[in-house]
C-alpha positions in Angstrom: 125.9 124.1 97.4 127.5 127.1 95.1 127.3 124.6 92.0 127.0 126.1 88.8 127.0 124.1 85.7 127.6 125.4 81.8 126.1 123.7 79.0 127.2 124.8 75.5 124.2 124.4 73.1 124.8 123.0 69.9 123.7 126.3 68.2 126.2 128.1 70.3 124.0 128.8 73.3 125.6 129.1 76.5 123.1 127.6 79.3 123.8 128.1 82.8 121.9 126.5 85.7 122.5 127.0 89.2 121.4 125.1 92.4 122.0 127.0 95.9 124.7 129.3 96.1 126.1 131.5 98.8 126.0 135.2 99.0 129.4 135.5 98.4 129.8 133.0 95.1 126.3 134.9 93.7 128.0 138.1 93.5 130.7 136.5 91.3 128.1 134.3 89.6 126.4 137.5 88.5 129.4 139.3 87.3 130.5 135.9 85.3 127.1 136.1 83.3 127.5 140.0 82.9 130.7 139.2 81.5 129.8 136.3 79.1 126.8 138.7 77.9 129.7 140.9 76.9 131.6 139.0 75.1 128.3 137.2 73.5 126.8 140.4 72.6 123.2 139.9 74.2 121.8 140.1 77.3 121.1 137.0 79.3 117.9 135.3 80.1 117.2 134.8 83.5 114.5 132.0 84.8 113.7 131.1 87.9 113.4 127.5 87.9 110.4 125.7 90.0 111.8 123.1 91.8 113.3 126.0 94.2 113.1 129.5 94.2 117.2 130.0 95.0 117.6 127.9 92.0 117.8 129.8 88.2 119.0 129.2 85.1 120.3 131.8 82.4 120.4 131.2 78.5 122.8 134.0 76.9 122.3 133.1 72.9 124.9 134.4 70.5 124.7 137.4 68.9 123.0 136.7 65.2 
């Protein structure tokens, strides 16, 4: 529980995918990819992911 792991795309594409994650931790997950869409310049990409339907993953691609 309240794993999140970041992938860094070869094309500069930050990939984030999280399994469970407490209510507490998802507020700060949330405000972590507000503030990497910030910095990156875009807006994130939210999926939900099938195996669960707690479980998503966001792609936030760099500004071109």
């Amino acid at each position: 529980m309240d794993e999140i792991a970041v992938e860094i795309l070869e094309d500069g594409t930050i990939k984030i995918t999280t399994d469970q994650v407490s209510t507490a931790n998802h507020i700060n997950a949330d405000r972590m990819l507000k503030q990497l869409a910030v910095l990156m310049g875009t807006a994130p990409q939210t999926q939900k992911r099938k195996q669960a339907q707690t479980r998503a993953k966001a792609v936030i691609k760099r500004k071109q």
